[in-house]
C-alpha positions as CSV (number, residue, x, y, z in Angstrom):
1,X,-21.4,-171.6,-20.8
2,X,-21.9,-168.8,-22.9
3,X,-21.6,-167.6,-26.2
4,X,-19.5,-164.8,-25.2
5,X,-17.3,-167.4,-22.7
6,X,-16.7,-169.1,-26.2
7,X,-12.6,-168.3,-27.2
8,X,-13.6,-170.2,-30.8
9,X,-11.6,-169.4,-33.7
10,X,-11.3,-170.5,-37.9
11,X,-9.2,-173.2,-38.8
12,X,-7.8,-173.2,-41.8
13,X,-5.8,-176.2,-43.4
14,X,-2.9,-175.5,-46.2
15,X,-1.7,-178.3,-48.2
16,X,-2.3,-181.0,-45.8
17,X,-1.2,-184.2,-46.7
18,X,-0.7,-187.0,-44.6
19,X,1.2,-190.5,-46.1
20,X,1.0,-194.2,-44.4
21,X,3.7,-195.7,-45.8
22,X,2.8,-196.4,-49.4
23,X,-1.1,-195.1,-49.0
24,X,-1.9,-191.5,-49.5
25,X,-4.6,-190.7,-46.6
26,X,-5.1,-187.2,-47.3
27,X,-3.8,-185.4,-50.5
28,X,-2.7,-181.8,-50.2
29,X,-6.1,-180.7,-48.6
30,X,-6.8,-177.0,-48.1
31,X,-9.7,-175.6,-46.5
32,X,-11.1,-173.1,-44.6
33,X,-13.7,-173.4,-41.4
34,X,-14.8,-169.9,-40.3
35,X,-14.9,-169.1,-36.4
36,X,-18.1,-170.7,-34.7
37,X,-19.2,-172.4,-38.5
38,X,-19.8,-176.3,-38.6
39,X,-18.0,-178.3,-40.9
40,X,-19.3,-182.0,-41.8
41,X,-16.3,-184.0,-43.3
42,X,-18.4,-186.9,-45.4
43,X,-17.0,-189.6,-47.8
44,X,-17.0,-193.6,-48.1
45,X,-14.7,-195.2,-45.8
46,X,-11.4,-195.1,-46.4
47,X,-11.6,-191.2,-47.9
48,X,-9.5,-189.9,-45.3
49,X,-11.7,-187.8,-43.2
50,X,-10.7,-189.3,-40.2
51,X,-7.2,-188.9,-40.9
52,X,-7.7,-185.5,-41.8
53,X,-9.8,-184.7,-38.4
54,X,-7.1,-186.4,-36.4
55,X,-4.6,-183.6,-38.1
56,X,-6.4,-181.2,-37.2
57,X,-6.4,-182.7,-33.6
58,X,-2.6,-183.1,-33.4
59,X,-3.3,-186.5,-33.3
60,X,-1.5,-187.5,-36.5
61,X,1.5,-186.3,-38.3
62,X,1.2,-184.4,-41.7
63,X,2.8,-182.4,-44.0
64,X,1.4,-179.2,-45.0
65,X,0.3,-176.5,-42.3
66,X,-2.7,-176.1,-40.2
67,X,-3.8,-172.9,-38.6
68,X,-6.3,-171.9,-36.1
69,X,-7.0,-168.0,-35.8
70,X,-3.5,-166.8,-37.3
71,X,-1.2,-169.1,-35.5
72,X,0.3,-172.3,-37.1
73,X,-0.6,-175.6,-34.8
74,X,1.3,-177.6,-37.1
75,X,4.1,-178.6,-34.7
76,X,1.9,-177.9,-31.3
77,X,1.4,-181.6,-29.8
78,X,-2.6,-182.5,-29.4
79,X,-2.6,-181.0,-25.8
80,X,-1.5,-177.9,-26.2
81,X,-3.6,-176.6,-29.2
82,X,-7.0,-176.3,-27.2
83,X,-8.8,-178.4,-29.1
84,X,-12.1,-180.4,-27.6
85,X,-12.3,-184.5,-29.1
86,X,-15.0,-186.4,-28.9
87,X,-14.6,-190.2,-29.8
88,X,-16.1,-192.8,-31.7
89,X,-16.3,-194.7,-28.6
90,X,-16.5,-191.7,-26.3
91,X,-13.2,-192.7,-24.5
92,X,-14.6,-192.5,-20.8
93,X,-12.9,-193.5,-17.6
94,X,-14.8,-196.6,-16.6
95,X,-13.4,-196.0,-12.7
96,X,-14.7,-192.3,-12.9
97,X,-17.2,-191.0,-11.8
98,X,-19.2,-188.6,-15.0
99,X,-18.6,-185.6,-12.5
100,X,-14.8,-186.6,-12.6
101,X,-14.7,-187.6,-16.5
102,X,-16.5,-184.2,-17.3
103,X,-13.9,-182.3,-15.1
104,X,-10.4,-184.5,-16.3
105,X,-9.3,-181.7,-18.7
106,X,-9.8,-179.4,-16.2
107,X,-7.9,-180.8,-13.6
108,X,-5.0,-181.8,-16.0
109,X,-4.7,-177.5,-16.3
110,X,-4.8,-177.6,-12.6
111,X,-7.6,-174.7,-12.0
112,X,-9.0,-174.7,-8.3
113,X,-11.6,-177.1,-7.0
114,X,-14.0,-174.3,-6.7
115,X,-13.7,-173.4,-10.5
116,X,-13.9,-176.9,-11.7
117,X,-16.7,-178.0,-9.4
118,X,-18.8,-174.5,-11.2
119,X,-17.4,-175.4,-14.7
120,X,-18.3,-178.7,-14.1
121,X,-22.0,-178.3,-13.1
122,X,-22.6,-175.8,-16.0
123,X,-21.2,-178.3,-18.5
124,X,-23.7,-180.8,-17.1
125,X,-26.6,-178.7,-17.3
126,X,-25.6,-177.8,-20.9
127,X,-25.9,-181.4,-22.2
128,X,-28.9,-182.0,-20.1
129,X,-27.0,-184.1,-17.2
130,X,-26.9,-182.3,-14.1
131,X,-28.7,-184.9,-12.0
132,X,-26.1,-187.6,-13.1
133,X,-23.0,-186.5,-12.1
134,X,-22.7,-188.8,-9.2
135,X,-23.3,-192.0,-11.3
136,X,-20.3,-193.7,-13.3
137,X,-20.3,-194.2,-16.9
138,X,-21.2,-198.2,-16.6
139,X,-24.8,-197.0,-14.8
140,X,-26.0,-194.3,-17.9
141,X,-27.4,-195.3,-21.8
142,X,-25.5,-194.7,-24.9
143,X,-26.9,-191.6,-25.3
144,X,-26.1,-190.4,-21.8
145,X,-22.4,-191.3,-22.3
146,X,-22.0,-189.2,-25.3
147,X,-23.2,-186.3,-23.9
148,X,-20.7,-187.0,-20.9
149,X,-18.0,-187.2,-24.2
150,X,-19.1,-183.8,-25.4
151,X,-19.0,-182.4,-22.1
152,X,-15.9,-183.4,-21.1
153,X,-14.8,-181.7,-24.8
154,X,-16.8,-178.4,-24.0
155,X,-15.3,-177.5,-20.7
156,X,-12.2,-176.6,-21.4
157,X,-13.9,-173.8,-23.4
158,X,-11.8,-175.1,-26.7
159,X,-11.2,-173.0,-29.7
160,X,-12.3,-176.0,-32.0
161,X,-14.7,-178.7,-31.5
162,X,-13.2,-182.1,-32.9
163,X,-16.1,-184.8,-33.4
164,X,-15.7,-188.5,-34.8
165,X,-18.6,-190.1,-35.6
166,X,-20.6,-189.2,-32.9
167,X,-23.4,-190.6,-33.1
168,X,-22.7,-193.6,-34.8
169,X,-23.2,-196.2,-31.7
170,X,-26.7,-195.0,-30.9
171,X,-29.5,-196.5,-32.0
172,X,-31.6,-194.4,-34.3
173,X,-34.6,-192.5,-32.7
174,X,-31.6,-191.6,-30.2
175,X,-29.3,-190.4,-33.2
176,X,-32.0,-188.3,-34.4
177,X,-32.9,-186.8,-30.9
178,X,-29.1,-186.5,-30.4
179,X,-29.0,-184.6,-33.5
180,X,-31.4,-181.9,-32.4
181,X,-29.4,-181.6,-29.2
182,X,-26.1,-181.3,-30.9
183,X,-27.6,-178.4,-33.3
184,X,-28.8,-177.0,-30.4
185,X,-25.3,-177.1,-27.9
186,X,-23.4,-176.3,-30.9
187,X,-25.4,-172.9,-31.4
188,X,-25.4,-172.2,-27.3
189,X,-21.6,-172.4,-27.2
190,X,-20.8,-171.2,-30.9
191,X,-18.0,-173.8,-30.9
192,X,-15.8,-174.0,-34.1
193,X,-17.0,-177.1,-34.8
194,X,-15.6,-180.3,-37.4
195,X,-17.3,-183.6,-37.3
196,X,-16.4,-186.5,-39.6
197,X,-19.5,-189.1,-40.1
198,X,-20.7,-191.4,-42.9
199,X,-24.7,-190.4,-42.2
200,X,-25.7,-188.3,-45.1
201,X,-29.2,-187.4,-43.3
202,X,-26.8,-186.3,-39.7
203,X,-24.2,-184.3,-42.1
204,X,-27.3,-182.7,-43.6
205,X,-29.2,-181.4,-40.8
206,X,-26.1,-180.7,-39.1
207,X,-23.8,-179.1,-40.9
208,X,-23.1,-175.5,-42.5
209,X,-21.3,-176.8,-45.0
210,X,-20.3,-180.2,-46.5
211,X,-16.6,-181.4,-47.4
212,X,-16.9,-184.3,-49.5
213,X,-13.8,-186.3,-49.9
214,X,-13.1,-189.4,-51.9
215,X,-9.0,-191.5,-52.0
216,X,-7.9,-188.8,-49.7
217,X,-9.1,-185.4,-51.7
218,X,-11.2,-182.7,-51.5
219,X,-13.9,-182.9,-54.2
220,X,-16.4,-180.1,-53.2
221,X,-16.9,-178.3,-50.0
222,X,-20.1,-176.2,-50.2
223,X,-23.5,-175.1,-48.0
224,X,-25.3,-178.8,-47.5
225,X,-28.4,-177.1,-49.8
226,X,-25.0,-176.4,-53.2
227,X,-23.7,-179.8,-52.8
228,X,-27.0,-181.5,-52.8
229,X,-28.4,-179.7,-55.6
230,X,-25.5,-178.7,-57.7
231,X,-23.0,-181.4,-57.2
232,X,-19.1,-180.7,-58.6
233,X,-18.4,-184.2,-60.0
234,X,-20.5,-187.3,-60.7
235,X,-19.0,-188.7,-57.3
236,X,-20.8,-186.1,-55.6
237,X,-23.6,-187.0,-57.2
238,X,-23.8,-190.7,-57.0
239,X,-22.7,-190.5,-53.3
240,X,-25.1,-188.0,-51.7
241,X,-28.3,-189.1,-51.3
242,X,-29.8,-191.7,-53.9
243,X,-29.9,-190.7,-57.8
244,X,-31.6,-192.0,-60.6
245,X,-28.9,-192.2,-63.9
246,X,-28.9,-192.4,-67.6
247,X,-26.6,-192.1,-70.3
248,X,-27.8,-189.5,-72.6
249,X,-27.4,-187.1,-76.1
250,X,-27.6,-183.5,-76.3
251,X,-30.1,-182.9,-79.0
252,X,-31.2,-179.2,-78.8
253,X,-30.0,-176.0,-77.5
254,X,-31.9,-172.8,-76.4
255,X,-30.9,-169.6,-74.2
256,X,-32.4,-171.5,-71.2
257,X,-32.4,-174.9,-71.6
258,X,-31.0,-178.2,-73.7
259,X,-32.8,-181.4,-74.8
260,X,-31.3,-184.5,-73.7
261,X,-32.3,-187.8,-75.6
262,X,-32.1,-191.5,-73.3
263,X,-31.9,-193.7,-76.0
264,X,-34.8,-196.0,-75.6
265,X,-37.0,-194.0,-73.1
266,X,-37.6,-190.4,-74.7
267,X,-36.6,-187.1,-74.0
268,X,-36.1,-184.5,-71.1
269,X,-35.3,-181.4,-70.7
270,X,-32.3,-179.8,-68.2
271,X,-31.8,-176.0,-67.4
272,X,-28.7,-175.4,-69.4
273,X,-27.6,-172.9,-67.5
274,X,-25.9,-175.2,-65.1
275,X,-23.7,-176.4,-67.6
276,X,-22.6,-175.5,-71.2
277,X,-23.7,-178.3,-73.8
278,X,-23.6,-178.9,-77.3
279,X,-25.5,-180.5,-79.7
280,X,-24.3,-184.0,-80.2
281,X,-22.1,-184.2,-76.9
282,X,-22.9,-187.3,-74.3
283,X,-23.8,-186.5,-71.2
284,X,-24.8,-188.3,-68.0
285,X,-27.9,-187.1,-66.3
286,X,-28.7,-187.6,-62.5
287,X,-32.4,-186.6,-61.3
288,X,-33.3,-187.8,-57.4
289,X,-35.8,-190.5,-56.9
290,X,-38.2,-187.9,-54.8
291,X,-37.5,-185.1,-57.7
292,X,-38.7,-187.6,-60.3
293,X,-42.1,-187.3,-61.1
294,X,-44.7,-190.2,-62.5
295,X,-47.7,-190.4,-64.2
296,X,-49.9,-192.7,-66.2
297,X,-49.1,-192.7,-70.0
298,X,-51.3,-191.3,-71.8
299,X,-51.6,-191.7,-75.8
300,X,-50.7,-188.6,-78.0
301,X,-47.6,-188.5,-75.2
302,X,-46.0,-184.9,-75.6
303,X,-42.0,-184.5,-75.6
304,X,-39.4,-184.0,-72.9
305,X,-40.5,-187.4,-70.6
306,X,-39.5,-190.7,-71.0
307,X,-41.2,-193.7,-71.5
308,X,-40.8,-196.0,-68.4
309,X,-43.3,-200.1,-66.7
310,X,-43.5,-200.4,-63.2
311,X,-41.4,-202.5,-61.7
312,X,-42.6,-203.0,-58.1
313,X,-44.4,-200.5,-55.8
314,X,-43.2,-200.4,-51.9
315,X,-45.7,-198.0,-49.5
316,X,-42.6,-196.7,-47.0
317,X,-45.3,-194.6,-44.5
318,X,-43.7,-191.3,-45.8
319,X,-43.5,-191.9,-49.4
320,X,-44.5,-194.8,-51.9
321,X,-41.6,-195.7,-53.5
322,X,-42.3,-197.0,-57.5
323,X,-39.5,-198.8,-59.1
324,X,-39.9,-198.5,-62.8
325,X,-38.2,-199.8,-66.0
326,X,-37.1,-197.6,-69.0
327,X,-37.6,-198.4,-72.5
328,X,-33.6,-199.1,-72.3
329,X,-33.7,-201.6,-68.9
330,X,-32.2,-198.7,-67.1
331,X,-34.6,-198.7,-63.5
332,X,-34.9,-195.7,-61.5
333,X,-37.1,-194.8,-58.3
334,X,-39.3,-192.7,-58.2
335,X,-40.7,-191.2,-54.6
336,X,-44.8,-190.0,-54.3
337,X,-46.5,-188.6,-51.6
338,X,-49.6,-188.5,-53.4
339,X,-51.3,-190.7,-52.7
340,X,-54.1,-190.3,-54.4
341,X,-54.6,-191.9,-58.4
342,X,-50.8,-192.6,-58.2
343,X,-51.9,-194.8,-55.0
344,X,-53.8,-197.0,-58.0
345,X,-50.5,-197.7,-60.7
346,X,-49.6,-200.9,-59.8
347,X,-46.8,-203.1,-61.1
348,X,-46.8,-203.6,-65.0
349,X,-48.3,-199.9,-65.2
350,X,-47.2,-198.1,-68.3
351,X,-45.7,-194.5,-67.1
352,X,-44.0,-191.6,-68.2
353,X,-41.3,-189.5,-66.0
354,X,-40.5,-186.1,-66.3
355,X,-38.4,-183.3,-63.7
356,X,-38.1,-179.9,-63.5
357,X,-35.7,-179.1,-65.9
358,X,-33.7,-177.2,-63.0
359,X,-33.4,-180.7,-60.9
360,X,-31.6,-182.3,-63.9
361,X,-28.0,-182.8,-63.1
362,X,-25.6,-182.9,-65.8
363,X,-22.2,-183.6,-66.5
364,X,-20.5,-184.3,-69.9
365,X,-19.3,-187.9,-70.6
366,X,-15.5,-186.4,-70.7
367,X,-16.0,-185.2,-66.7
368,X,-17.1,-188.6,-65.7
369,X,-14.0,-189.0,-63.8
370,X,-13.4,-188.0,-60.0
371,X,-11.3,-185.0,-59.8
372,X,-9.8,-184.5,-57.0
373,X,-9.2,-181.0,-55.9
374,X,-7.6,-179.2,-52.7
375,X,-9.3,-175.7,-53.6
376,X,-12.2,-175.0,-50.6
């Protein structure tokens, strides 16, 4: 199986909207997945990303249009639109054996026995399972069984790759195994691929780009790498990853950065190029626990940090994580891998915290409402 087997092609979804009665699951989405990129739907539950994979799928009436390559699948029922699913719960035939679940598709588009049996064995050997076809699903792990899932998806050579949660029943050394193993299928077979899942860390590593959605809408679809750093609405940035945040003033303004005051702590400093501010405006500022940096307080302090007692102090193998107070009772984290004098704070420790004035997020008290957006 091939790269140049591969017959993937772009999706591209225009206005989708899909009602449940009264609810709204997804609200006029558009979007566009180029041929062979993967897409990571992510979101809290009850966003609509499942709803909005299962549209894709033909699995769920909408409104709106859906395209793959040039031709509208709107209307084309779920088996026609050569599309590969793979399950939450991986769907296998219990009375099957994994040679026969791998090969089902197949045989539903009646090919000949000696094109499925070759089909069959080099989906196998993709996945890593070619000495297991024999078994039945009941005798192989959880880990095992999904690949059978994703090899029953990839043999019919599908123009899109559909995944739900993929990983979300294994256990998690296997998840992150899985992960590699995904990454690395999905580049062998340059698969169109969309996958919805509520792991932040698996739609990172996975993913080309991120499509965040929150009450059915699109609020920013961007390379994992944008939306981390440069999130489009305080959602974004509450939701991906953890986030220290304080209410703020702008005090100052300079041709590169702005001075934000935290009433109670100190000051810090943000690269005003990633937003216009004004002197006087409120603001809400977001700087990631690991991004945050700590040190002892010293007397004669000098401006943009702010004035912060430890909390409590948890050693996490990778990281220590401090949990400090501000002046204000705000508490943030703060992440160290040093672990050298920082090792020696201890709980009670007065500190001051600074960031790179780049890593400070920013949004004006006046955006601090979820807009939802259907704009890739």
């Amino acid at each position: 199986m091939n790269p140049e087997h591969s017959a993937s092609k772009g999706v591209r979804l225009a206005g989708v909207t899909v009602h449940y009665r009264d609810v709204v699951a997804a609200n006029n989405v558009c979007l566009e997945v180029q041929p062979g990129e993967v897409l990571a739907l992510l979101g809290p539950s009850g966003c609509g990303k499942t709803t909005l994979l299962r549209s894709v799928g033909g699995f769920v009436p909408h409104g709106g249009e859906i395209y793959v390559g040039d031709v509208a699948v709107g209307h084309v029922p779920s088996h026609r639109r050569n599309m590969g699913m793979v399950f939450q719960d991986y769907a296998l035939f219990p009375h099957m054996t994994i040679e026969q679940n791998i090969g089902f598709g197949l045989r539903m588009r009646r090919l000949d026995r000696q094109e499925i049996a070759q089909r069959v064995a080099e989906a196998a050997q993709l996945v890593g399972l070619e000495g297991l076809i024999h078994r039945m699903p009941r005798q192989l792990s959880g880990g095992q069984q999904q690949r059978v899932a994703l090899a029953r998806a990839l043999v019919i050579r599908p123009a899109v790759l559909l995944l739900d949660e993929p990983l979300s029943a294994l256990d998690r050394k296997l998840r992150e195994e899985m992960r590699v193993e995904l990454k690395r299928i999905q580049r062998v077979t340059g698969v169109t691929t969309i996958f919805v899942t509520h792991d932040q860390d698996e739609a990172l590593a996975l993913a080309d780009r991120l499509a965040v959605m929150y009450q059915g809408g699109l609020l920013q679809c961007d390379s994992p790498e944008h939306v981390y750093r440069r999130p489009a609405t305080p959602f974004v940035a509450e939701f991906l990853g953890a986030t220290n945040i304080a209410d703020g003033v702008c005090r100052e303004v300079d041709e590169c950065a702005a001075v934000l005051e935290v009433k109670g702590a100190g000051r810090i400093r943000t690269d005003r190029r990633q937003r216009e501010l004004t002197v006087g405006q409120n603001v809400k500022l977001y700087i990631r626990p690991q991004q945050t940096r700590i040190a002892p307080r010293m007397t004669g302090e000098q401006a943009d940090r702010l004035a912060a007692k430890v909390s409590s102090k948890s050693y996490l193998g990778k990281h220590i994580e401090f949990e400090v107070q501000l002046g204000n009772g705000t508490r943030w984290a703060a992440h160290v891998t040093d672990e050298g004098a920082l090792a020696a704070l201890d709980v009670g420790a007065e500190v001051s915290l600074a960031a790179n004035p780049s890593h400070v997020i920013v949004f004006a008290d006046a955006s601090d409402k979820v807009t939802l957006s259907g704009a890739p």
